[in-house]
C-alpha positions as CSV (number, residue, x, y, z in Angstrom):
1,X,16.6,0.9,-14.0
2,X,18.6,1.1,-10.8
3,X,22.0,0.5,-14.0
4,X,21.2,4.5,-14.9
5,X,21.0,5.5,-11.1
6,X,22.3,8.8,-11.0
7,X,22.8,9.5,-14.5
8,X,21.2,13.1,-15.1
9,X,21.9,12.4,-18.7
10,X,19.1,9.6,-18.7
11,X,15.7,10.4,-19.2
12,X,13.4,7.5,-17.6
13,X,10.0,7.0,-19.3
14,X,7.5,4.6,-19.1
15,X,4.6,3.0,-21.9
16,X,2.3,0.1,-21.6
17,X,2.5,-2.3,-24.5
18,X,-1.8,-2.8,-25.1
19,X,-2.9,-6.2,-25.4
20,X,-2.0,-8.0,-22.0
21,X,-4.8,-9.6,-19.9
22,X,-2.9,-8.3,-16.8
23,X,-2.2,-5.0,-17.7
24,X,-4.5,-3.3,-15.4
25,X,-2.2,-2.6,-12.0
26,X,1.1,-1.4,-14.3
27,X,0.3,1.7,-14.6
28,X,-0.9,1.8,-11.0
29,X,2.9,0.3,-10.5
30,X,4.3,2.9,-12.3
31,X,2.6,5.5,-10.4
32,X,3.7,4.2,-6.9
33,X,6.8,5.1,-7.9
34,X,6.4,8.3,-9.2
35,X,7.3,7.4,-12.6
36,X,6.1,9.0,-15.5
37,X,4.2,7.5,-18.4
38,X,4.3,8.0,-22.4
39,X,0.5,7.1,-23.9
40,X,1.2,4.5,-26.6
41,X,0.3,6.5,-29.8
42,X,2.5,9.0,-28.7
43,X,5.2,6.6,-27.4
44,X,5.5,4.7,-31.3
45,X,5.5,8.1,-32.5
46,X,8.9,8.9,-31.1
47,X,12.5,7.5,-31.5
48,X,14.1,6.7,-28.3
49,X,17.8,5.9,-27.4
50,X,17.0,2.8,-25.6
51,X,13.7,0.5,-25.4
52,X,14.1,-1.7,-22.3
53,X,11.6,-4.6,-21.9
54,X,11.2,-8.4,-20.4
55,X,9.1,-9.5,-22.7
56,X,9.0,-9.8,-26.5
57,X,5.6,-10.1,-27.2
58,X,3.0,-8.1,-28.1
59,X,3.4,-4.5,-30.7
60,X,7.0,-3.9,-29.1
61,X,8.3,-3.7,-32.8
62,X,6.3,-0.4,-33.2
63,X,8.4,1.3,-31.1
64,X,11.8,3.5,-32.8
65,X,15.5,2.6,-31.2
66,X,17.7,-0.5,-30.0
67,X,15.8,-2.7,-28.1
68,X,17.3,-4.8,-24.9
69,X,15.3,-7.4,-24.1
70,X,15.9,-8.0,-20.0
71,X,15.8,-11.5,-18.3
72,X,11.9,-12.1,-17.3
73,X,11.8,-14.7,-14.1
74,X,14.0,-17.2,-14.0
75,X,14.8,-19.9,-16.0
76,X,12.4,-20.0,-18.7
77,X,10.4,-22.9,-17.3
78,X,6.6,-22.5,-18.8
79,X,5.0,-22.7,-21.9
80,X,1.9,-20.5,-22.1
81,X,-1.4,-21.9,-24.0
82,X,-1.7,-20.5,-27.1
83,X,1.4,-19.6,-27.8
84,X,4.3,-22.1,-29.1
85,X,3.9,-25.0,-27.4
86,X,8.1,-26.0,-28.5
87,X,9.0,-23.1,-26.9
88,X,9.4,-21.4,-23.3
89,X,7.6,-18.5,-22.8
90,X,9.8,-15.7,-24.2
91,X,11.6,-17.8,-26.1
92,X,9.5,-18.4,-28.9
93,X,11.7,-17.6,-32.6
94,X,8.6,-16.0,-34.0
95,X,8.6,-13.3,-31.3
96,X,12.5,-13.1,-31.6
97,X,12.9,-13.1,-35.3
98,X,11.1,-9.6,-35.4
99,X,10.6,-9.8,-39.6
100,X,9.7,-5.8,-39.7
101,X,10.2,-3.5,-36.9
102,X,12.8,-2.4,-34.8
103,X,15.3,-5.1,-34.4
104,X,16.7,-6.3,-30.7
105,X,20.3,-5.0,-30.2
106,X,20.8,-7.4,-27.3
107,X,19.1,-10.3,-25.8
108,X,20.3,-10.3,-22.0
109,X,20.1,-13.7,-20.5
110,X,21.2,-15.4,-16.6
111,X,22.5,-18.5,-17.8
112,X,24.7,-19.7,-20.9
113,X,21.9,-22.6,-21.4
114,X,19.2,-20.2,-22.2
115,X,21.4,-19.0,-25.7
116,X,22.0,-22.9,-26.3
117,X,18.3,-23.0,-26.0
118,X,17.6,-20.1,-27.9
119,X,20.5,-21.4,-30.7
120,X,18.6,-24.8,-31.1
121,X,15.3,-22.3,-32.2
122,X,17.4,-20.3,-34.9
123,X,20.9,-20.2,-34.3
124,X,20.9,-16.3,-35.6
125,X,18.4,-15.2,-32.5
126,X,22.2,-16.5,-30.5
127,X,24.4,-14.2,-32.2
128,X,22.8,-11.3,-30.6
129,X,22.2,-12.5,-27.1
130,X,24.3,-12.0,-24.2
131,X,24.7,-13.6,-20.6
132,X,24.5,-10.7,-18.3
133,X,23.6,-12.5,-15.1
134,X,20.3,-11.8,-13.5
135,X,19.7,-7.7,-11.2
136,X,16.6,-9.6,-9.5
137,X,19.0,-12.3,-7.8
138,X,21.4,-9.5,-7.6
139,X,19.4,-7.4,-5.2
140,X,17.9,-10.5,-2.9
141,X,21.9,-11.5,-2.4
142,X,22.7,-7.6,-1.7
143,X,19.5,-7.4,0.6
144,X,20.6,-11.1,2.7
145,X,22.1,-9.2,5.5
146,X,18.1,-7.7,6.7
147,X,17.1,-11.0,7.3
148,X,16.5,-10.4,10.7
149,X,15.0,-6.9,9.8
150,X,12.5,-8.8,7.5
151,X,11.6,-11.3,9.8
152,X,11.3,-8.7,13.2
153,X,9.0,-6.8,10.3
154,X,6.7,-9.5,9.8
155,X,6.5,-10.9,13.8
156,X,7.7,-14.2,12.8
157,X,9.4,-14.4,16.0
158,X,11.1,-17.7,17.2
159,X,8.4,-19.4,14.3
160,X,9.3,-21.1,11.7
161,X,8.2,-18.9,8.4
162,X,6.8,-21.0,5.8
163,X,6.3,-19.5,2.5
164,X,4.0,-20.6,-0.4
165,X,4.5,-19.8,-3.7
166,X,2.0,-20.0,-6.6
167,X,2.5,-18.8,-10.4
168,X,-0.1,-17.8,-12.5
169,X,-2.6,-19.9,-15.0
170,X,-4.7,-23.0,-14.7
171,X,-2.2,-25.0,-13.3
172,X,-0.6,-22.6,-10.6
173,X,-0.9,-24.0,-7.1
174,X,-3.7,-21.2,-6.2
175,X,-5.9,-22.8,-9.0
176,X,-5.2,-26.3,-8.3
177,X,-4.9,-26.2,-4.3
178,X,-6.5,-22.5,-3.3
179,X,-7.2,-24.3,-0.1
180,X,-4.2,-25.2,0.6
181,X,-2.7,-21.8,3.2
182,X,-6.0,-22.5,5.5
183,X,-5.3,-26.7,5.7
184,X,-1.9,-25.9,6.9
185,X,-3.1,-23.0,9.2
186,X,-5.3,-25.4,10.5
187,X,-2.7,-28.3,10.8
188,X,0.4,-26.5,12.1
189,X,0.9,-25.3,15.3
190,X,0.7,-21.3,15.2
191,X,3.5,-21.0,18.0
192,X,5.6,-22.7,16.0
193,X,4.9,-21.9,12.2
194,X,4.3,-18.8,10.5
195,X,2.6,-18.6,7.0
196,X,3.2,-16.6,3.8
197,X,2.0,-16.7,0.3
198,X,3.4,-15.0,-2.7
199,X,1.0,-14.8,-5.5
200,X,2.0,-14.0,-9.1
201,X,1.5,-10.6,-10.1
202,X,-0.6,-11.8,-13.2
203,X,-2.8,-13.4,-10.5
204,X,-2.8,-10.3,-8.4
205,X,-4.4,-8.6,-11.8
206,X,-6.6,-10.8,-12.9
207,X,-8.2,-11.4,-9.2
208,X,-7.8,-8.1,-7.6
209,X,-6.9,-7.3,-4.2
210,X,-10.6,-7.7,-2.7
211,X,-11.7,-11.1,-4.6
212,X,-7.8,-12.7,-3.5
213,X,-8.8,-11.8,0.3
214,X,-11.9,-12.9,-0.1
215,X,-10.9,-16.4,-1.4
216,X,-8.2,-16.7,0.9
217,X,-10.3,-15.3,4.1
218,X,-9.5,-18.3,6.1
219,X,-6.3,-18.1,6.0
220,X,-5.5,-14.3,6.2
221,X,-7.9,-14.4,9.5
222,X,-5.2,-17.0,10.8
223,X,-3.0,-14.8,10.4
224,X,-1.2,-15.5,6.6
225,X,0.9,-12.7,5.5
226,X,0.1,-12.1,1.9
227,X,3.0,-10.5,-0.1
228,X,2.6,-7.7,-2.4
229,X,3.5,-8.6,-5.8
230,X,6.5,-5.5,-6.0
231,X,9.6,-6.2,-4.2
232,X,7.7,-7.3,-1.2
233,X,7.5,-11.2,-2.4
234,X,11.3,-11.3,-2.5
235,X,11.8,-9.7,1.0
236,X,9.3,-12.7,2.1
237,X,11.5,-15.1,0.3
238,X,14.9,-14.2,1.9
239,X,13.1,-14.3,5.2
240,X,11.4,-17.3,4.8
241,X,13.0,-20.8,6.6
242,X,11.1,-23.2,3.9
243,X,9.6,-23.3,1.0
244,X,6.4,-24.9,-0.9
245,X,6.2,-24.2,-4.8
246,X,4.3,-24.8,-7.8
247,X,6.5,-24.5,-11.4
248,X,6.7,-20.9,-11.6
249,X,10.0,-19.2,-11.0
250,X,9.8,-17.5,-7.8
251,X,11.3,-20.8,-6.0
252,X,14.9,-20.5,-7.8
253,X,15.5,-17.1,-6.3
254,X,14.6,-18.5,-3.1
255,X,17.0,-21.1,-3.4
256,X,20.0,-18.7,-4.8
257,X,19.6,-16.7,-1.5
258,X,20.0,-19.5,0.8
259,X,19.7,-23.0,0.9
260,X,16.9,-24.4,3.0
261,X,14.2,-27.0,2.6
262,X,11.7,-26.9,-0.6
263,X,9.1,-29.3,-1.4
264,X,6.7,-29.2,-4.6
265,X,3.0,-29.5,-5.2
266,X,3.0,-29.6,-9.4
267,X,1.2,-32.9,-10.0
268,X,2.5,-32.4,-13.5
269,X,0.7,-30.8,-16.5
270,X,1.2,-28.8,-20.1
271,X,3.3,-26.2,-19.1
272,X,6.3,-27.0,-17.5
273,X,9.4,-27.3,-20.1
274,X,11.3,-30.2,-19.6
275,X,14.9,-30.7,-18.2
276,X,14.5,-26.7,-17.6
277,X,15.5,-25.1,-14.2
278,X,12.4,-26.1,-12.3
279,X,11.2,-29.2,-13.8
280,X,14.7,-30.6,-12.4
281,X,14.6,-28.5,-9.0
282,X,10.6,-30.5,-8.8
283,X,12.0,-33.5,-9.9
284,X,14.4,-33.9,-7.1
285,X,12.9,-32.2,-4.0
286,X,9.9,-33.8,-2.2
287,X,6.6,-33.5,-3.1
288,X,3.8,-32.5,-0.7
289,X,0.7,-34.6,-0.5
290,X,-1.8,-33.9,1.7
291,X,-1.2,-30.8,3.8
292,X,-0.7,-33.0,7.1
293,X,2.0,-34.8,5.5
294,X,4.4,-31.1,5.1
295,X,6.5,-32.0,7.9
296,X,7.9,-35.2,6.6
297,X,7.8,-33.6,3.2
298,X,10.1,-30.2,4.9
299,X,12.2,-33.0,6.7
300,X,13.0,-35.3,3.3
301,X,14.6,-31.9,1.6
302,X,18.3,-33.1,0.8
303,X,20.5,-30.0,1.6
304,X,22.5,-29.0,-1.7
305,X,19.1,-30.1,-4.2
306,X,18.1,-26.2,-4.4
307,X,21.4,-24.7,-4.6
308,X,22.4,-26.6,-7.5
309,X,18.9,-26.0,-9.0
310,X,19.6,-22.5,-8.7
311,X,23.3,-22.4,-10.1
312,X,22.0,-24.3,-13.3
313,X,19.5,-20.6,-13.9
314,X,21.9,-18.2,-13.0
315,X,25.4,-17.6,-13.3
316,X,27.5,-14.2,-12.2
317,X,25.8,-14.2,-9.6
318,X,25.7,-10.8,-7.4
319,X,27.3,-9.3,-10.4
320,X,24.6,-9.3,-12.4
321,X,23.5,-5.3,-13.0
322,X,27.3,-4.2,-13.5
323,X,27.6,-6.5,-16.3
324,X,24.2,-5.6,-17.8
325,X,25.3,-1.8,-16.9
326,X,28.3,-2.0,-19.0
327,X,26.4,-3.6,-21.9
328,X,23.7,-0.7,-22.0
329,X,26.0,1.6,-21.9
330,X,27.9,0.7,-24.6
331,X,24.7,0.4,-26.8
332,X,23.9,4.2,-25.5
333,X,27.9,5.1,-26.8
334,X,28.1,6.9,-23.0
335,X,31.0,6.9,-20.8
336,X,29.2,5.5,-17.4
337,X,29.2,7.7,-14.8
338,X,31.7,6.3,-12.3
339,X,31.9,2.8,-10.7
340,X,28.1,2.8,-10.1
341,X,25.1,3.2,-6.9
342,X,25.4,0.3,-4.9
343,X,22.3,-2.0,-4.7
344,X,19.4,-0.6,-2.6
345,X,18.5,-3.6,0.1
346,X,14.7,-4.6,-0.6
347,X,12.1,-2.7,1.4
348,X,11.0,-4.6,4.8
349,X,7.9,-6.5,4.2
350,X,4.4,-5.7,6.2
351,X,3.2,-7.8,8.6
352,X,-0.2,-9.7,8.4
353,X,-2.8,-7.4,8.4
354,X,-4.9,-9.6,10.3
355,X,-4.2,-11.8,13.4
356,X,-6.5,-14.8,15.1
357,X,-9.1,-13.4,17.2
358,X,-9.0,-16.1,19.4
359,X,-7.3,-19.8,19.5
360,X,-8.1,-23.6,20.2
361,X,-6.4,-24.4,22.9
362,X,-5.0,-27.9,23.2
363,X,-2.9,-28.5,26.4
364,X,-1.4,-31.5,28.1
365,X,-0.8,-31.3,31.7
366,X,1.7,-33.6,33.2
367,X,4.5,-33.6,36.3
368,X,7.0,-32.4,33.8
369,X,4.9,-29.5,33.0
370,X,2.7,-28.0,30.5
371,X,2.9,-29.1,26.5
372,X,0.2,-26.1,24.6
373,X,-0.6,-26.2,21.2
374,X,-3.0,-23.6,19.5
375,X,-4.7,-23.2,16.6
376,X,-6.5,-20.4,15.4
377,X,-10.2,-20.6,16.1
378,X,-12.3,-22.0,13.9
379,X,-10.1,-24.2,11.6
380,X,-9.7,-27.1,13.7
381,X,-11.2,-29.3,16.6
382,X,-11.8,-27.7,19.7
383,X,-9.2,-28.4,22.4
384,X,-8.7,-27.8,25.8
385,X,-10.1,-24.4,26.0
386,X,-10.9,-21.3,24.2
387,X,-8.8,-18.3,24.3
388,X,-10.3,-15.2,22.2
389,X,-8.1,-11.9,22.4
390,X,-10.7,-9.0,24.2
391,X,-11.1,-6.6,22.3
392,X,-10.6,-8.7,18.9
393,X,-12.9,-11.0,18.7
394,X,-16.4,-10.8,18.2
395,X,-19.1,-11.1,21.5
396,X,-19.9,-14.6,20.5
397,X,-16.2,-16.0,20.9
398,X,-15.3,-13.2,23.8
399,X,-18.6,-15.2,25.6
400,X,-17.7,-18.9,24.6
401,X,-14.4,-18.2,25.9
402,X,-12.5,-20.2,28.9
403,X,-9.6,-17.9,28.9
404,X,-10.0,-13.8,28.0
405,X,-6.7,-12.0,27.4
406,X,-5.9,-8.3,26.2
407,X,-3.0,-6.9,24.6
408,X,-1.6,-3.6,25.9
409,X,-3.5,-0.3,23.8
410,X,-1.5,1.6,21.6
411,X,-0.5,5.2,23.4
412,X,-3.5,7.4,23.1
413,X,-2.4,10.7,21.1
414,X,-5.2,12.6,22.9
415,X,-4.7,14.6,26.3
416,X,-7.4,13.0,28.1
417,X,-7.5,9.4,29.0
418,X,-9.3,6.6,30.2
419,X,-7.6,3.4,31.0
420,X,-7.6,-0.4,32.4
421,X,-5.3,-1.4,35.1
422,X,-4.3,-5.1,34.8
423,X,-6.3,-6.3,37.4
424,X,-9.1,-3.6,36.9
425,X,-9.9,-5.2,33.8
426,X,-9.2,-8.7,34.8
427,X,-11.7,-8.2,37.4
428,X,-14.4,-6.7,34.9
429,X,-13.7,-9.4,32.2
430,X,-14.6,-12.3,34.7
431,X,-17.7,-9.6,36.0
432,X,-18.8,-9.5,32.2
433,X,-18.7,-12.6,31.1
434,X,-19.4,-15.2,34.0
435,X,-18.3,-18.5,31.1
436,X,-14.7,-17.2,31.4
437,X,-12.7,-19.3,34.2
438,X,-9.4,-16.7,33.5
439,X,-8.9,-13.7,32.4
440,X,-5.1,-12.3,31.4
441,X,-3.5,-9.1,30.8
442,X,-0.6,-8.8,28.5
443,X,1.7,-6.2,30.5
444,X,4.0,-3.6,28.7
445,X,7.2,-5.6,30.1
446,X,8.5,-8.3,27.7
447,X,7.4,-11.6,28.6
448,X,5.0,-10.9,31.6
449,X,1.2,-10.9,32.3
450,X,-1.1,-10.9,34.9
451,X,-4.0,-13.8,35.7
452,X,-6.8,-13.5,37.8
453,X,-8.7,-16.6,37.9
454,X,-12.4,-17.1,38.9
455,X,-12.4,-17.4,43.0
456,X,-8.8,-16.2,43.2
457,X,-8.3,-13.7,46.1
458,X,-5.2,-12.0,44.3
459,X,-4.1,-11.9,40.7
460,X,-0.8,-13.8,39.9
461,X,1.9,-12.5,38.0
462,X,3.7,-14.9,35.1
463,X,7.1,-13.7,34.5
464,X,8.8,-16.2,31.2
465,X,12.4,-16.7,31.0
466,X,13.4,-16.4,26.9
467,X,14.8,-19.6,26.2
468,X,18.5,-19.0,24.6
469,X,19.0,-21.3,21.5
470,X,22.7,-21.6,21.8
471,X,23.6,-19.0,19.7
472,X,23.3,-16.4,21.5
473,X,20.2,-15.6,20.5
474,X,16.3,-15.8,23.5
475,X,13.3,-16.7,22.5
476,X,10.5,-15.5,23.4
477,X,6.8,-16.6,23.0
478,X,3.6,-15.5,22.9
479,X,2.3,-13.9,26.5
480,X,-1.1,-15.2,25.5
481,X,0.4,-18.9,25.1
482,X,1.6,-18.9,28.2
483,X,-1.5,-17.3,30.0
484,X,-3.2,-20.7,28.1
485,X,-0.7,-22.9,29.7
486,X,-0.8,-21.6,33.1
487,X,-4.6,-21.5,33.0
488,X,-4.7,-25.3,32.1
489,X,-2.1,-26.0,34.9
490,X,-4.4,-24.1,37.5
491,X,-7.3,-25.7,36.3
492,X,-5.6,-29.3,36.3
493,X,-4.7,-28.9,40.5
494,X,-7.0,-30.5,42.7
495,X,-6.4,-28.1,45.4
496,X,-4.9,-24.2,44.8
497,X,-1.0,-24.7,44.6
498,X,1.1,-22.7,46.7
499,X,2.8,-19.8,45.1
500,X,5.4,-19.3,43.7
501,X,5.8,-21.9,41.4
502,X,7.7,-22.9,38.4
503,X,5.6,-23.8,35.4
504,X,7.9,-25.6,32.4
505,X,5.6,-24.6,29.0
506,X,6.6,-26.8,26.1
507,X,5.5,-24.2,23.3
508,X,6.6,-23.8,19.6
509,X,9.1,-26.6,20.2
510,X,10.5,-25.2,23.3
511,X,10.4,-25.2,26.6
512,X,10.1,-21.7,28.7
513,X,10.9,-21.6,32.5
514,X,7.6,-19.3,33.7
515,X,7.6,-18.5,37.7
516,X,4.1,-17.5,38.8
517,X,3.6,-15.8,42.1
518,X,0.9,-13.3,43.6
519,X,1.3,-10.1,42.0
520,X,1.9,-7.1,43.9
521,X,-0.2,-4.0,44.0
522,X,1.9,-2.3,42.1
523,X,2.2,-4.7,39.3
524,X,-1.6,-5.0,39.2
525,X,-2.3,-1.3,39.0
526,X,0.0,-1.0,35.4
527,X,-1.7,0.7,33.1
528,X,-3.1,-1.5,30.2
């Protein structure tokens, strides 16, 4: 659509083709974007200029006018069940032929070996098909430059983003491995890895939005950002730093944006179409076994293996919708109106909508300093000690815990208020609940936090240096992770250290320089 931008001349409606299994959230699509729908009687009762669609299948030949049929995915990897098991999905002659019906004026198509493929099916279905390039590629290259706006949008932080992509169907990775997001939430180190899954749209449908949370539960309580199946996923994609994919699609416009590590989990089935797109990208990336094993498999990637993967699916790349603008155009007999909009930049993605209520805590304490791992609560063995977020987690982990922190409150919009200083509530917390040993709150200034520890006659403030990656860019972690690391250190003394002190705090792969020193009145009277 974005081809007719600004074209008064254009009128953009909408129909639903009946007979898809997945149909229920497109008109719900539609209607997010204020578009405005034809119902189907009265939609093959009329003649139109143009009848766009990206699929041929279904009572499309019903409908009056030249018919462009738009690229669908990329690369035309599957076979479906019960359809033509020869063919790719969408490029099945019998759908193509259309023998009655309104005929397809053009056939647009990324790559020049989707027409060889189509010519080997009926060399006529060629004649009338086109390589336009692909306008979904087109606007994840446009959008490249808000990686940084993507990634602030979703909290990844200094993290490494990990995405997981799973098509739709009986042998999509959420079928085969739907337990897969919470192994590696409970395997990887949440300082230093952040999750993602993008689902298929079809599985979106068929699931719905409360049964997919419920399923994945584990892992979206870890904090797993699940992507909405518009735009969203792709905004995921560009920010992601690797990737883990089944045979569906999604994985090739990953690897036009950027090349960075992919590894597979397809064990191989029915659907996948050999020598296509992604049976070579699988073929030649490394496979993940058992979720513990995803570092070696991120770390075998060979740089180049998804780029080329990616070239051999689409070709004018970033030029894509110009050259499909021109074509539909020319079928419309219009004069376009002037060069053309430039690409709108994908929307920034939401954040996880839920975050760990508490952590497993496993520290090592050692002369160099302080080496912290966490996990989110519940998924793996306990460690060290158990940190639970006040005002998060429920009164049995806010009790079990070793280490209470709390975040800074959102502004309150009323007149009145009532608020915690720092070491107001640090005091209450260790009043409250006498089996926490320290209690922390997370100060408004970046990466400080005040401690109070059971028997300590004055709070201590932590103060982090952001660790500068040579690029000119600082890290900074998690407040919370360092409370954790301090608190072990404290805990590992045999007698109370004199203060100040520097505290090194291996965390997320790095090291942070924290001085802790008694905090002054002022600092513990901040408002929290």
């Amino acid at each position: 659509m974005p081809a007719f931008s600004g074209d008064d001349r254009i009128t953009r409606l909408f129909t639903l083709v009946p007979g898809s299994d997945f149909g229920v959230d497109t008109l719900a699509a539609i209607e997010a974007v204020g578009g405005r729908t034809v119902p189907w009687a009265e939609a093959c009762a009329t003649t139109y200029d143009l009848v766009l669609t990206s699929s041929p299948k279904g009572d499309l030949p019903l409908l009056s006018g030249r018919h462009v049929l738009l690229p669908h995915g990329a690369g035309y990897n599957k076979s479906i069940p019960g359809e033509n098991a020869d063919s790719a999905s969408g490029l099945d002659p019998a759908l193509l032929r259309r023998d009655g019906g309104a005929p397809i004026a053009l056939h647009a198509l990324a790559h020049p070996s989707q027409v060889a493929r189509l010519a080997v099916g009926d060399t006529r279905l060629a004649h009338r098909a086109k390589v336009v390039g692909d306008p979904t590629l087109d606007r994840a290259l446009a959008s490249r430059p808000l990686r940084d706006h993507y990634r602030s949008a979703l909290r990844t932080g200094p993290r490494t983003l990990l995405a997981i992509v799973s098509t739709w169907g009986r042998e999509s990775l959420l079928r085969r491995r739907p337990g897969l997001p919470a192994q590696l939430a409970a395997h990887l180190p949440h300082d230093e890895f952040q999750l993602a899954l993008v689902v298929h749209p079809n599985e979106h449908s068929r699931l719905g939005t409360y049964e997919l949370a419920e399923m994945l539960a584990p892992a979206l309580d870890a904090g797993l950002v699940l992507a909405a199946p518009h735009e969203e996923w792709a905004s995921v994609l560009i920010a992601a730093d690797a990737l883990i994919t089944d045979h569906g699609s999604a994985a090739l416009y990953y690897c036009g944006v950027a090349d960075r590590p992919v590894v597979g989990s397809y064990p191989g089935g029915a659907e996948l179409i050999a020598d296509s797109p992604m049976h070579t990208l699988l073929r030649r990336i490394p496979r993940l076994g058992a979720a513990e094993t995803v570092r070696d498999a991120l770390r075998a990637y060979v740089p180049g293996t998804g780029r080329a993967a990616a070239d051999a699916a689409f070709t004018f790349q970033g030029d894509g919708l110009h050259r499909l603008r021109t074509e539909l155009y020319a079928l419309l007999d219009l004069t376009p109106p002037g060069p053309g909009s430039p690409l709108r930049p994908l929307p920034a993605p939401r954040p996880a909508g839920r975050s760990p209520r508490g952590f497993d805590v496993h520290a090592e304490v050692t002369v160099q300093g302080v080496r912290l791992v966490r996990r989110p609560v519940g998924l793996a063995a306990p460690g060290h000690h158990l940190a639970a977020e006040y005002g998060a987690a429920d009164e049995g982990l806010t009790r079990s815990a070793g280490l209470l922190y709390r975040r800074p409150l959102p502004t309150s919009a009323t007149e009145a208020e009532l608020s915690w200083t720092a070491d107001g509530w640090a005091r209450y917390a260790l009043s409250a609940y006498p089996g926490c040993r320290s209690a922390a709150a997370i100060l408004p200034t970046p990466g400080t936090c005040l401690l109070r520890t059971r028997g300590q006659d004055r709070p201590c403030l932590l103060r982090t240096e952001p660790e500068d990656d040579g690029n000119g860019r600082l890290a900074r972690p998690d407040p919370a992770a360092i409370a954790s690391a301090v608190h072990a250190w404290l805990l590992a003394q045999p007698a109370r250290p004199p203060l100040p002190a520097r505290l090194t705090c291996h965390i997320g792969g790095r090291d942070y320089s924290v001085l802790i020193r008694p905090a002054s009145g002022g600092e513990a009277a901040q408002l929290v």
